[in-house]
C-alpha positions as CSV (number, residue, x, y, z in Angstrom):
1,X,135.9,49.6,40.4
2,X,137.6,47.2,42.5
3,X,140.2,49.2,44.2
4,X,137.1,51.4,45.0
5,X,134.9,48.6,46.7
6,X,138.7,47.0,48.4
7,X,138.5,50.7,50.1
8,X,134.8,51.0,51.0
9,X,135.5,47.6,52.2
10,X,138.7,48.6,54.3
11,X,136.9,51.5,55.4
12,X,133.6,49.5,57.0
13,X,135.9,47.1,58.7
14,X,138.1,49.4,60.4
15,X,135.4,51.2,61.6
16,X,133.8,48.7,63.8
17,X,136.9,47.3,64.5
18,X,138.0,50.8,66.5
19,X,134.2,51.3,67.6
20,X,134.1,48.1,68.7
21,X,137.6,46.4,69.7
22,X,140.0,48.8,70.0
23,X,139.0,51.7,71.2
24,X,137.0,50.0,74.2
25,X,140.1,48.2,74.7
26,X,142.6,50.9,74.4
27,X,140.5,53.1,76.5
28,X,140.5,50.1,79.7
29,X,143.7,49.4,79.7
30,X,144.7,52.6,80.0
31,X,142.2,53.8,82.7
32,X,143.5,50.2,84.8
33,X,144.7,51.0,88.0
34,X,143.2,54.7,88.0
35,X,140.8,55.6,90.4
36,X,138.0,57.9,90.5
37,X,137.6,61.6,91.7
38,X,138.0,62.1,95.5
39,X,136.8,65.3,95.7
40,X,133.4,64.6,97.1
41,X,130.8,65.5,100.1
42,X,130.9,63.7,103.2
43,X,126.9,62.6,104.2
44,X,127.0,65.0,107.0
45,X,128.2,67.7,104.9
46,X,126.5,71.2,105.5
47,X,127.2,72.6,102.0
48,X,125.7,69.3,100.8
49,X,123.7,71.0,97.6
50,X,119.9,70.9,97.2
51,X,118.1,68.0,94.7
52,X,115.3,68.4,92.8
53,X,114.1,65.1,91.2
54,X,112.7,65.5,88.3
55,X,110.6,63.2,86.6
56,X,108.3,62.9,83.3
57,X,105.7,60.3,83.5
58,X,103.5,58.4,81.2
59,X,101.2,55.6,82.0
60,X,103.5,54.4,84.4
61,X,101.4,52.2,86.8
62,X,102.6,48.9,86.4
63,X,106.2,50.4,88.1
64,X,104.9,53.6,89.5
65,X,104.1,52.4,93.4
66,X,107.6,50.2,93.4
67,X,109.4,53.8,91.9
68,X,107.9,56.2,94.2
69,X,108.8,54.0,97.5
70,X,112.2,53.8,95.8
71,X,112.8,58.1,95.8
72,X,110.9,58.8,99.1
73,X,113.6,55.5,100.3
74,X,116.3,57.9,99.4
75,X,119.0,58.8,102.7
76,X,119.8,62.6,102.2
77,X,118.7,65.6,103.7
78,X,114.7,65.7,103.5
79,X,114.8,69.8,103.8
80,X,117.4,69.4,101.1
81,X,115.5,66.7,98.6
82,X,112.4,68.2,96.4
83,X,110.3,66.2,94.1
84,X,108.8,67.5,90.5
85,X,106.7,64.9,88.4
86,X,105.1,65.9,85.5
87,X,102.7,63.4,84.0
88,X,102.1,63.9,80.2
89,X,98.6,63.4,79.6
90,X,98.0,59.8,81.2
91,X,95.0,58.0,81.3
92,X,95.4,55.1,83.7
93,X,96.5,55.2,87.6
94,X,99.5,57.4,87.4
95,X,98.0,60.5,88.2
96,X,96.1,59.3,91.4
97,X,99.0,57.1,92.4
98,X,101.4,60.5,92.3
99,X,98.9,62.7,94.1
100,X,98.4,59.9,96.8
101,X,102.1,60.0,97.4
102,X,102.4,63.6,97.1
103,X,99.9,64.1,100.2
104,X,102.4,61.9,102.4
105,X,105.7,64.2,101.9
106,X,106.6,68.0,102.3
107,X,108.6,69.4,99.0
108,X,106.5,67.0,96.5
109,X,105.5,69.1,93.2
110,X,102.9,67.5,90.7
111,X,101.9,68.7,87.4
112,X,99.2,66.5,85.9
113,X,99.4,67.8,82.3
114,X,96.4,68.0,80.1
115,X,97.9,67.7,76.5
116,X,100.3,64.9,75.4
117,X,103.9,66.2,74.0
118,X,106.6,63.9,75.1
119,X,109.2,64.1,77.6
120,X,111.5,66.9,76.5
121,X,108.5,69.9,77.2
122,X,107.5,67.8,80.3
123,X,111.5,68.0,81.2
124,X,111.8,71.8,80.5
125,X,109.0,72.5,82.2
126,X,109.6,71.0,85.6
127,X,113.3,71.8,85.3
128,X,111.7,75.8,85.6
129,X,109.4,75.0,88.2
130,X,112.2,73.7,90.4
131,X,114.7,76.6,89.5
132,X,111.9,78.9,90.5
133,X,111.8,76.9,93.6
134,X,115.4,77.5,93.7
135,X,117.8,79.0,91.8
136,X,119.6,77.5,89.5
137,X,123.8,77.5,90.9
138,X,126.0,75.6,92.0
139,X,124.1,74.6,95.3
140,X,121.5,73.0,92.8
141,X,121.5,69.6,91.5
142,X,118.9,68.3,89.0
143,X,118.4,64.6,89.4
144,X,116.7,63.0,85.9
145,X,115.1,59.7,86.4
146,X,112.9,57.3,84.2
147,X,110.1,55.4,86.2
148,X,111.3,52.1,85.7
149,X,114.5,52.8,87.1
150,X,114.9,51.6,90.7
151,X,116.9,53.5,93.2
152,X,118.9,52.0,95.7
153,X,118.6,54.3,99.0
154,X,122.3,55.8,98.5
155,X,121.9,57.0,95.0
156,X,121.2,60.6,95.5
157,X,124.1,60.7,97.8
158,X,126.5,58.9,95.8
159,X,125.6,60.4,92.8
160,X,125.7,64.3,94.4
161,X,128.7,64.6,96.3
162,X,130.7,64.4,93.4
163,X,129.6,67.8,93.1
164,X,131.9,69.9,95.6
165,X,134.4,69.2,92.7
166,X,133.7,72.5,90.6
167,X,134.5,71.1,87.5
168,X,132.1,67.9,87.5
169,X,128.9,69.1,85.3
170,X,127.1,65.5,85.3
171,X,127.0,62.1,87.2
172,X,126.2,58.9,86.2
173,X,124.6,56.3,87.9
174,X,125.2,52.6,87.3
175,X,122.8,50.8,85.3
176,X,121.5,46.7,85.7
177,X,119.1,45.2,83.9
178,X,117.4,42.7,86.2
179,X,114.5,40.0,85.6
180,X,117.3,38.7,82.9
181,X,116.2,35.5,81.2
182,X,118.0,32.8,79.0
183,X,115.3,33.3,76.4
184,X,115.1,36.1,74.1
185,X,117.7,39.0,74.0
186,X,117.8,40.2,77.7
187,X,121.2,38.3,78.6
188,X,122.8,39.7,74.9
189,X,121.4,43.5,75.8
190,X,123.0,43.0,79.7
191,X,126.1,42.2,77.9
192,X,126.2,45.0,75.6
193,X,125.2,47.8,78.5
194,X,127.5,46.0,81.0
195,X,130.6,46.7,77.9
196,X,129.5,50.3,77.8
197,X,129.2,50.8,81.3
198,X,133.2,50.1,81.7
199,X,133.7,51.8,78.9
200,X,132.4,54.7,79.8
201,X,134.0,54.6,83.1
202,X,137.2,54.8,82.0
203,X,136.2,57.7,79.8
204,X,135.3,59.3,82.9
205,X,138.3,58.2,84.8
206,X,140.6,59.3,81.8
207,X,139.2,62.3,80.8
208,X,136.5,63.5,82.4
209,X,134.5,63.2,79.3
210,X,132.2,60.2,79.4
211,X,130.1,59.8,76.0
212,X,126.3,60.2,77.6
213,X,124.8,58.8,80.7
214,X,122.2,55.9,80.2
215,X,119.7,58.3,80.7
216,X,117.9,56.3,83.7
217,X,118.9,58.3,86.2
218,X,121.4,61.2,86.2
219,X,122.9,64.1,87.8
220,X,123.1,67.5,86.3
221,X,124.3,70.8,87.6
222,X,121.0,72.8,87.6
223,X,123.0,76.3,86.1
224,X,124.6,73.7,83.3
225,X,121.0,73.0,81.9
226,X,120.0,73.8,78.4
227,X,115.9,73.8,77.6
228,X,115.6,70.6,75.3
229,X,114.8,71.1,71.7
230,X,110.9,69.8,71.8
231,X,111.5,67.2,69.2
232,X,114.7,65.8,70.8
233,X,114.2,61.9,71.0
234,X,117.8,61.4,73.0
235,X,117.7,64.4,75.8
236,X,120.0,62.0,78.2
237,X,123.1,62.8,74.9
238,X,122.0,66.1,74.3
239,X,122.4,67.5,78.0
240,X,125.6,65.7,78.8
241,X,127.5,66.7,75.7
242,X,126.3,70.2,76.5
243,X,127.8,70.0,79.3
244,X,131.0,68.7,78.5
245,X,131.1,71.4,74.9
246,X,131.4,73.8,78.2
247,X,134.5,72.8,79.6
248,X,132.6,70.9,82.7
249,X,133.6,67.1,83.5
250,X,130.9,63.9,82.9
251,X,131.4,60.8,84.8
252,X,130.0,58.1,86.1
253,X,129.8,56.3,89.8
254,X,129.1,52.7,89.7
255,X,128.2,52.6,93.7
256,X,125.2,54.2,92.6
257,X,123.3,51.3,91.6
258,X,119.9,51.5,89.9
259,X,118.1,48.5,88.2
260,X,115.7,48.3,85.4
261,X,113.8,45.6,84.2
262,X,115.2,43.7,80.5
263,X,113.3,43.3,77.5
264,X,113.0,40.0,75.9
265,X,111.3,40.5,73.0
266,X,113.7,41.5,69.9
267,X,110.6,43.2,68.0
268,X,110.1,45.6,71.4
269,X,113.9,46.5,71.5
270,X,114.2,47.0,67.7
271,X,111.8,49.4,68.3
272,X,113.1,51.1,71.1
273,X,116.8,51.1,69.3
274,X,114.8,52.8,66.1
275,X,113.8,55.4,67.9
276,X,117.2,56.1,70.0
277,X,118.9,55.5,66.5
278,X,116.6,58.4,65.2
279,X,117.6,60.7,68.3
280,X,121.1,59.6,67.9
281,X,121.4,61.1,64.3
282,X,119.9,64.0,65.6
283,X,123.0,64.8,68.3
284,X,125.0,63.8,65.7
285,X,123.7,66.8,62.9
286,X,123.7,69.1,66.2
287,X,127.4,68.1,67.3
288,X,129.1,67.3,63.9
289,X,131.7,70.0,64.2
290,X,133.6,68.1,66.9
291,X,134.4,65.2,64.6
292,X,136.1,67.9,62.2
293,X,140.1,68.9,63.0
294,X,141.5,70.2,64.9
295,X,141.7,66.7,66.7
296,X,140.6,66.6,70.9
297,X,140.0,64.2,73.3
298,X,136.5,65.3,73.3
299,X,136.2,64.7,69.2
300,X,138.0,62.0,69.7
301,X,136.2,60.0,72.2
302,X,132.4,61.1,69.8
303,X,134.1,60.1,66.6
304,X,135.5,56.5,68.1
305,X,132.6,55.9,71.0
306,X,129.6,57.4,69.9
307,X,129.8,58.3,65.4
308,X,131.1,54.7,64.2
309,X,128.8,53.1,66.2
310,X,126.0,55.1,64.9
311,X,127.3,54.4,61.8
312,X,127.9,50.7,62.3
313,X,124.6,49.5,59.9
314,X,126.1,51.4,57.2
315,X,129.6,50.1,57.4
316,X,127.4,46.5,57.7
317,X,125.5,47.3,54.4
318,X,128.3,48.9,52.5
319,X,130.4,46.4,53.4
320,X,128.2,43.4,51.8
321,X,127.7,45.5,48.5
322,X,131.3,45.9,48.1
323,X,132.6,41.9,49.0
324,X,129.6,41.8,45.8
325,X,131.1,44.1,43.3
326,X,134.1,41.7,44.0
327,X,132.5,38.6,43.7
328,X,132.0,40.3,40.2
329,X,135.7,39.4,39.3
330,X,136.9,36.6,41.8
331,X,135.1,33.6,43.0
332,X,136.3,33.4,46.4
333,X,134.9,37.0,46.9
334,X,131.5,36.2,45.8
335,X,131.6,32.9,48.3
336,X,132.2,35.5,51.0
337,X,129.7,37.5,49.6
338,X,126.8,35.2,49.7
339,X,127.9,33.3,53.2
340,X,127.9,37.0,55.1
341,X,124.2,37.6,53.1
342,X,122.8,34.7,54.1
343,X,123.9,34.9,57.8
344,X,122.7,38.5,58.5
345,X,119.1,37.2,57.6
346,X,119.0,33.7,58.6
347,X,120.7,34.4,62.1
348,X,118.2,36.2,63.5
349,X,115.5,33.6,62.1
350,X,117.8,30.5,63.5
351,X,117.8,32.4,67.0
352,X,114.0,32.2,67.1
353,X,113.9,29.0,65.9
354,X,116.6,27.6,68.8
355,X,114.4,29.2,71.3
356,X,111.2,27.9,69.8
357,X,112.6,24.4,70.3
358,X,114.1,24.9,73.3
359,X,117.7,24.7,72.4
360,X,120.4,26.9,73.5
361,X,121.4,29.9,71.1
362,X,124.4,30.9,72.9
363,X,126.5,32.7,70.3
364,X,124.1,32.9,68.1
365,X,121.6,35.1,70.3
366,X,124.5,37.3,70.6
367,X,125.2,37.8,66.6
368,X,121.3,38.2,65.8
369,X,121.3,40.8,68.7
370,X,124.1,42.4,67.0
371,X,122.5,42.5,63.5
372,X,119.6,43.6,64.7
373,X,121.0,46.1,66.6
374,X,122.5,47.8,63.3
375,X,119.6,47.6,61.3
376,X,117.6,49.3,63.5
377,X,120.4,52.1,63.4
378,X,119.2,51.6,59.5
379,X,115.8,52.5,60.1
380,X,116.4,54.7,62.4
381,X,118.4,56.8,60.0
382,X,115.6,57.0,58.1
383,X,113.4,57.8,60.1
384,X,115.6,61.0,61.1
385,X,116.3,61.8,57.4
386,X,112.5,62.2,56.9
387,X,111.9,64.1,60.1
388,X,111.2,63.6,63.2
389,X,107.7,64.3,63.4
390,X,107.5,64.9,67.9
391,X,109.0,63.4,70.7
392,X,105.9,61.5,72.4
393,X,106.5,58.0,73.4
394,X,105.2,54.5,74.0
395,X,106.7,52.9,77.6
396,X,108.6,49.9,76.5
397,X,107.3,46.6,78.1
398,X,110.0,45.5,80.3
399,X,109.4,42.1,83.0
């Protein structure tokens, strides 16, 4: 029994260690001094490819007006530049707010849906509205934005001349939270995206094979697009890794700067982490045969980047129940034991209490996000294990 708990114990350490340390690590310091891909349109280009914009909308007036200004802003070709929004079912300003701006520009496309089903039918439907428009090739670029992502005005751009390359299947845009504050989790979840965001730069710089864009806003080569499943909850994975299962290049650009606002609340982002966790074991049942041998980069870069980290609450849980079975037959075991216990649930308790009192959490904030973060990879599981039931959403509050 105890060699068996020393190994599960082995096991759940290495794993985030390489998820976490080494393979981040490994993969910048390798991809230092590279550059990106320099086989890209000019802006005055003439075989600069068609966009269509595509995006599914929800109750979105609180960010829609700031959005809208933010795509009609955008500097490319306006013969060249189509709009699609589809609004699932909402009941508040978005639909008046969309036709409004609709009225003011050619090549602007609104479907006001009548029945609620979540993004991924909104998505596949728009996506054939704009192929009907035109056809899908390789002179058609889907853009994929969320409407509280900002643009700046040189996104489409930067993000679309990537495309003269013929292997580059997907573009990335770069990702910052703003609106941070030094309460609540915003400055720990900036940290954590700001991490992944060089990570997965030098996946793209390295191989060509970056592990999913951040879903925000994203370029896809319009002939490269699958119909999402209609209870996908993580479409952003599920089209990139399609992608990149075909041979085609992911990357990402970080001159193409979009913002967000954070959330601050750790009850609104355990929730919003419980459902991408859920989606997340999804890709992972649809893709599992790439973390089998033989052994490739793109296996590789799933099983170290994207697997263990899904994995991570487990190797947290299992980890605790084995330094118990120890503490079983050595005292300095169980002290271990009962110190990491008592941390994973009183850390995220101390955290509020700091901030109740007005006391800075520093490091702690920063562990409590962590363990957080893993449990709701916890629930999450379980919530995929019992099925996912549809793919309709709640917007998450963000300041």
């Amino acid at each position: 029994m105890q060699w068996v708990a020393y190994w599960i114990l082995g096991i759940s350490l290495l794993g985030l260690l390489h998820t976490y340390v080494w393979y981040p690590w490994g993969m910048r310091w390798a991809a230092k001094g590279k550059t990106g891909h320099a086989d890209v349109f000019g802006p005055d280009d003439p075989a600069l490819p068609v966009v269509s914009v595509l995006m599914s909308v929800y109750n979105e007036e609180k960010v829609l007006a700031a959005k809208l200004q933010s795509l009609l802003a955008q500097v490319y070709p306006a013969d060249k530049l189509f709009f699609f929004i589809g609004s699932d079912c909402s009941s508040d300003q978005t639909n008046p707010m969309v036709v409004a701006a609709a009225a003011e520009r050619s090549h602007f496309f609104f479907f006001p849906y009548t029945e609620r089903r979540g993004k991924p039918p909104v998505i596949n439907d728009l996506v054939k509205a704009a192929t009907a428009h035109n056809p899908a090739g390789a002179g058609h670029v889907l853009l994929l934005t969320d409407a509280s992502v900002m643009l700046s005005p040189e996104v489409v751009f930067l993000l679309v001349r990537h495309f003269r390359d013929p292997r580059i299947g997907l573009v990335d845009a770069y990702m910052q939270n703003v609106n941070l504050q030094a309460k609540g989790i915003s400055t720990s979840e900036n940290a954590y995206m700001g991490g992944e965001t060089m990570l997965k730069h030098a996946e793209s710089v390295l191989w060509g094979q970056m592990m999913g864009p951040f879903g925000g806003c994203y370029a896809l080569r319009s002939d490269l697009f699958e119909p999402i499943p209609a209870k996908h909850l993580v479409d952003d994975f599920f089209l990139s890794f399609r992608v990149l299962e075909k041979g085609f290049w992911a990357i990402n650009d970080l001159q193409a700067l979009c913002t967000e606002g954070a959330t601050h609340h750790v009850g609104v982002e355990f929730k919003r982490k419980k459902r991408i966790a859920a989606g997340s074991f999804q890709n992972l049942d649809l893709f599992k045969r790439w973390i089998l041998p033989p052994v490739t980069t793109l296996g590789f870069a799933f099983f170290s980047h994207k697997v263990l980290r899904w994995w991570g609450g487990f190797f947290l849980f299992f980890g605790c129940m084995a330094m118990g079975i120890l503490g079983m037959y050595n005292q300095m075991w169980l002290c271990v034991f009962i110190v990491s216990v008592a941390l994973m649930v009183s850390l995220p308790l101390i955290h509020q209490l700091l901030e109740y009192l007005h006391f800075p959490s520093g490091p702690v904030r920063h562990l409590a996000y962590f363990i957080s973060m893993n449990a709701a990879l916890l629930a999450g599981f379980v919530q995929w294990w019992r099925g996912i039931k549809g793919s309709v959403w709640q917007r998450t509050t963000r300041y």
